[in-house]
C-alpha positions in Angstrom: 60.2 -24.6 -10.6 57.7 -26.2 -8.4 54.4 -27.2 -9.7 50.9 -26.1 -7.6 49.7 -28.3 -5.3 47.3 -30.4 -6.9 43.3 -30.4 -4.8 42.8 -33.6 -2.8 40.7 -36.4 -4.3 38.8 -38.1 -2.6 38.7 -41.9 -2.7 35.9 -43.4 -4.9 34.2 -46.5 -3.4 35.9 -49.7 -4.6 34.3 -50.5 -7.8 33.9 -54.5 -6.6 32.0 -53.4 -3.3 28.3 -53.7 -3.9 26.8 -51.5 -1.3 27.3 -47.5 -1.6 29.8 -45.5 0.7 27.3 -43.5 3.1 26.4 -40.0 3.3 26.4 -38.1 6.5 23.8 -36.0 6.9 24.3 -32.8 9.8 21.5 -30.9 11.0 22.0 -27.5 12.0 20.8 -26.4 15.4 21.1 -22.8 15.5 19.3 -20.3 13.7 15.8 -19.9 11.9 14.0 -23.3 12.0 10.4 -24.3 10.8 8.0 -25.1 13.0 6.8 -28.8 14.0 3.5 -30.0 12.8 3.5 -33.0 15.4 4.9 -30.5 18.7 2.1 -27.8 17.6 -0.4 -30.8 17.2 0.3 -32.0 21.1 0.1 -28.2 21.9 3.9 -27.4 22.2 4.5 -24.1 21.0 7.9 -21.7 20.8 6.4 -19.2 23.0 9.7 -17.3 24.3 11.0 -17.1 20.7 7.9 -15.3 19.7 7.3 -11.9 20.4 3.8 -9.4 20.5 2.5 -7.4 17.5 3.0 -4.0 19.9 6.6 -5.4 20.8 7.3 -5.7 17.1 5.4 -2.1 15.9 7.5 -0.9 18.5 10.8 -2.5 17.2 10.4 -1.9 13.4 8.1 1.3 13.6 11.0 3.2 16.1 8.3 4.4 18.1 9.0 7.8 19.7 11.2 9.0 16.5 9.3 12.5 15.2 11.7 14.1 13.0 9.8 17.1 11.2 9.4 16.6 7.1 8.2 19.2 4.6 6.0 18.6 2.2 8.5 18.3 -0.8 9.7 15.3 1.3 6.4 13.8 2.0 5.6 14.1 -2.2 9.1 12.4 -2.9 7.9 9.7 -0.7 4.7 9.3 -1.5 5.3 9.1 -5.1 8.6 6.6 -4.4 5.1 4.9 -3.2 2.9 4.4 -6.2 4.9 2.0 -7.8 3.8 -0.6 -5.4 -0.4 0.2 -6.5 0.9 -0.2 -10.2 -1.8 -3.3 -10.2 -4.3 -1.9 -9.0 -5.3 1.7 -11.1 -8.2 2.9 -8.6 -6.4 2.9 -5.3 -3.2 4.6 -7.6 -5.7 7.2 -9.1 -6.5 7.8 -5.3 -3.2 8.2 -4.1 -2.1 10.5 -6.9 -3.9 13.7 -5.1 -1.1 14.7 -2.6 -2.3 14.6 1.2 -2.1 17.9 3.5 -0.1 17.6 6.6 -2.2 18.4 10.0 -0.1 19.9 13.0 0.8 16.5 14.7 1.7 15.0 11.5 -1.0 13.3 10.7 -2.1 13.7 7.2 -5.2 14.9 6.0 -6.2 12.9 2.3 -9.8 14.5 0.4 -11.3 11.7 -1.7 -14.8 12.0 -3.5 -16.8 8.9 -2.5 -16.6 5.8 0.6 -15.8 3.1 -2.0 -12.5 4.7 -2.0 -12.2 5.1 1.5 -12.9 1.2 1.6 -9.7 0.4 -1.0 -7.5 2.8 1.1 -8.3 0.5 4.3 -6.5 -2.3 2.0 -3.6 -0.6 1.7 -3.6 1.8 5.0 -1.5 0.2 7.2 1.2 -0.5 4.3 1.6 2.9 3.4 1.4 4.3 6.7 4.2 2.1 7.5 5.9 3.0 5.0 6.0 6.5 5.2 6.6 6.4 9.1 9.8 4.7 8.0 11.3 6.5 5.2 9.9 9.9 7.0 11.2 9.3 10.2 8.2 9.8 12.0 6.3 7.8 14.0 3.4 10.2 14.7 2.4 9.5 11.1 -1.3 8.7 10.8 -3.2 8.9 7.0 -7.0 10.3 7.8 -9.4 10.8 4.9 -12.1 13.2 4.5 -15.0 12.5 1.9 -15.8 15.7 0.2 -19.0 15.6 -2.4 -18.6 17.0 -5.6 -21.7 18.9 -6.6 -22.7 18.2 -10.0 -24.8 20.5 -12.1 -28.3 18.8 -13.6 -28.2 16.8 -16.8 -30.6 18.5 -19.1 -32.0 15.5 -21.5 -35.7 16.6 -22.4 -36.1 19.9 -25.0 -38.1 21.7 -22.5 -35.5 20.9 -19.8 -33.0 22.2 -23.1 -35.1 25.6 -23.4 -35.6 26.5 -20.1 -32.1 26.3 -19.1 -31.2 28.4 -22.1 -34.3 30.8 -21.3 -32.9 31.3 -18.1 -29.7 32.6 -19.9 -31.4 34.9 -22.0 -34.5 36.0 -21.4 -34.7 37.4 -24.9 -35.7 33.8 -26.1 -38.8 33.6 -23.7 -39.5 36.6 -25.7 -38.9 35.0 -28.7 -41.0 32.0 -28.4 -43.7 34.6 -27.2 -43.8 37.2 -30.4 -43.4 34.0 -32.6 -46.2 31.4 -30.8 -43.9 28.3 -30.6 -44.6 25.3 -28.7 -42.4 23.4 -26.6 
């Protein structure tokens, strides 16, 4: 029976020599580097390497791509979504009303006030983004619309309190009447 070939050893470095074996050190050309502090500092820049923000919307967006989606779709997105607000409980209360979709596939979101119009802009062009992606569709565009809620009057005073109930029943005006109460 033969035995398996043993790995090579390497040689160790004479135990009498007093100066180490050295190391060789290679340095890869190719691929991803960092830039250099001292070329950007005399102004030389990797200009051909980089490429525009439109150039690179275009390449990761897949501009032209309009595949249709229904609305079951766009809620199973949108809610694949809210894990990524989990920090942040106002913008997550905001995205939690589902958006209408518009004809061109823009998307039509109601909120109640401009404060959260203002924490949407945060987090706009993430969403959008990411729904354009997962969607298919690069037509996608998130517009809000700031509806008012209107909000009946806070009665606090008692004659605020008996007027409002006077002008339920009108047998209590009558009542105060026959019995000469104040308020």
């Amino acid at each position: 029976m033969s035995k398996p070939a043993a790995a090579p050893v390497a040689k160790e470095a004479d135990a009498n020599s007093s100066q180490p074996a050295p190391r060789i050190v290679k340095r890869r050309n190719g691929g991803l580097s960092t830039p250099s502090i001292k070329r950007a500092l005399k102004g030389e820049f990797d200009d051909e390497k980089q490429i525009s923000a439109k150039e690179q919307h275009e390449l990761y967006s897949k501009a032209g791509e309009t595949n249709p989606f229904t609305e079951e779709q766009l809620k199973e997105k949108w809610d694949a979504f809210l894990p990524r607000v989990e920090d942040r409980p106002s913008i997550k209360a905001t995205l939690s009303v589902l958006p209408k979709i518009m004809d061109d596939f823009s998307l039509l979101l109601e909120i109640d006030n401009r404060i959260q119009d203002e924490m949407l802009a945060e987090i706009r062009p993430e969403l959008v983004s990411y729904l354009r992606k997962e969607l298919r569709n690069s037509n996608i565009n998130l517009k809000t619309l700031v509806t008012e809620i209107k909000r009946e009057k806070i009665i606090y005073s008692d004659i605020e309190k008996y007027q409002a109930m006077a002008e339920r029943n009108p047998n209590l005006a009558l009542l105060k009447r026959t019995l000469n109460l104040d308020f």
